[in-house]
Wavefront OBJ file of the C-alpha trace (Angstrom):
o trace
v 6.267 31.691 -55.098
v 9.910 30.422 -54.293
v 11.782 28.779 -56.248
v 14.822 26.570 -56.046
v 17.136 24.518 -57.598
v 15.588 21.639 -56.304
v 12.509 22.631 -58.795
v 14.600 23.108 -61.791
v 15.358 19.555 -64.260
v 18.331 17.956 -63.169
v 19.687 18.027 -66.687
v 18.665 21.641 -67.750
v 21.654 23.479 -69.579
v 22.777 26.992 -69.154
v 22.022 29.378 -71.254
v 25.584 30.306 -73.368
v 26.307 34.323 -72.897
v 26.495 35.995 -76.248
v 30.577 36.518 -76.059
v 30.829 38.344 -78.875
v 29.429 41.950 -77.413
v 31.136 41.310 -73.975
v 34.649 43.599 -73.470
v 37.630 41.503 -72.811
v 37.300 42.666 -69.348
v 34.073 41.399 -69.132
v 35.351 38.198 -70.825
v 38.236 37.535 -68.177
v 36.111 38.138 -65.299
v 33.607 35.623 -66.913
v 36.531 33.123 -67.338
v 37.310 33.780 -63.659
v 34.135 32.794 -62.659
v 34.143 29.871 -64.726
v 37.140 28.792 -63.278
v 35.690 28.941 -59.711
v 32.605 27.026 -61.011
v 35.054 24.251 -62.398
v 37.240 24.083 -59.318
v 33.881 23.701 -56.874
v 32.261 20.802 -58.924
v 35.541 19.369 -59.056
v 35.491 19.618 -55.416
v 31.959 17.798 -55.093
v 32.850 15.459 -57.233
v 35.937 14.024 -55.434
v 33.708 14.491 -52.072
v 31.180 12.000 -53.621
v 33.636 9.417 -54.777
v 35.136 9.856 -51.056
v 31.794 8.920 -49.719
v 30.996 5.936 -52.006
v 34.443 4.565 -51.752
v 33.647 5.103 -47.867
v 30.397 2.919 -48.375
v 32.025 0.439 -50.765
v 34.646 -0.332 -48.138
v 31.529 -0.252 -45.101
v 29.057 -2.639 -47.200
v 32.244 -4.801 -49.598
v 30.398 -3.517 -52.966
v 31.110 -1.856 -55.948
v 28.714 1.353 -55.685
v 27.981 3.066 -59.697
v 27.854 6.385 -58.310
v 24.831 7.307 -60.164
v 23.148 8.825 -57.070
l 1 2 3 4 5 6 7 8 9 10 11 12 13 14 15 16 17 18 19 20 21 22 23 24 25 26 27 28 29 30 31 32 33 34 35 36 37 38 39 40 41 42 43 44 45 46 47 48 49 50 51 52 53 54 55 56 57 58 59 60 61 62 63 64 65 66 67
């Protein structure tokens, strides 16, 4: 069976990493990575606004942005 993230709840939470037996290496590289994560949903984020101030201005409403 494949699976994908469609298939997975929309608001499912990660799991949290046990911190506490990771080596600081370990830890930066995971704070790295979080970084990265934060910097590409900021990224989709701003794209989406983009796009519904593009359809506000196309159809003269005030789009939610809750889709």
């Amino acid at each position: 069976m494949i699976f994908d993230e469609d298939s997975e709840p929309k608001n499912k939470k990660p799991a949290l990493r046990v911190l506490d037996k990771m080596s600081v290496a370990e830890l930066q590289e995971y704070a790295a990575a979080l970084d990265a994560e934060k910097l590409r949903v900021q990224a989709e984020i701003e794209r989406k606004q983009k796009h519904l101030s593009a359809m506000d201005a196309l159809f003269g409403g005030k789009t939610d942005g809750t889709t």
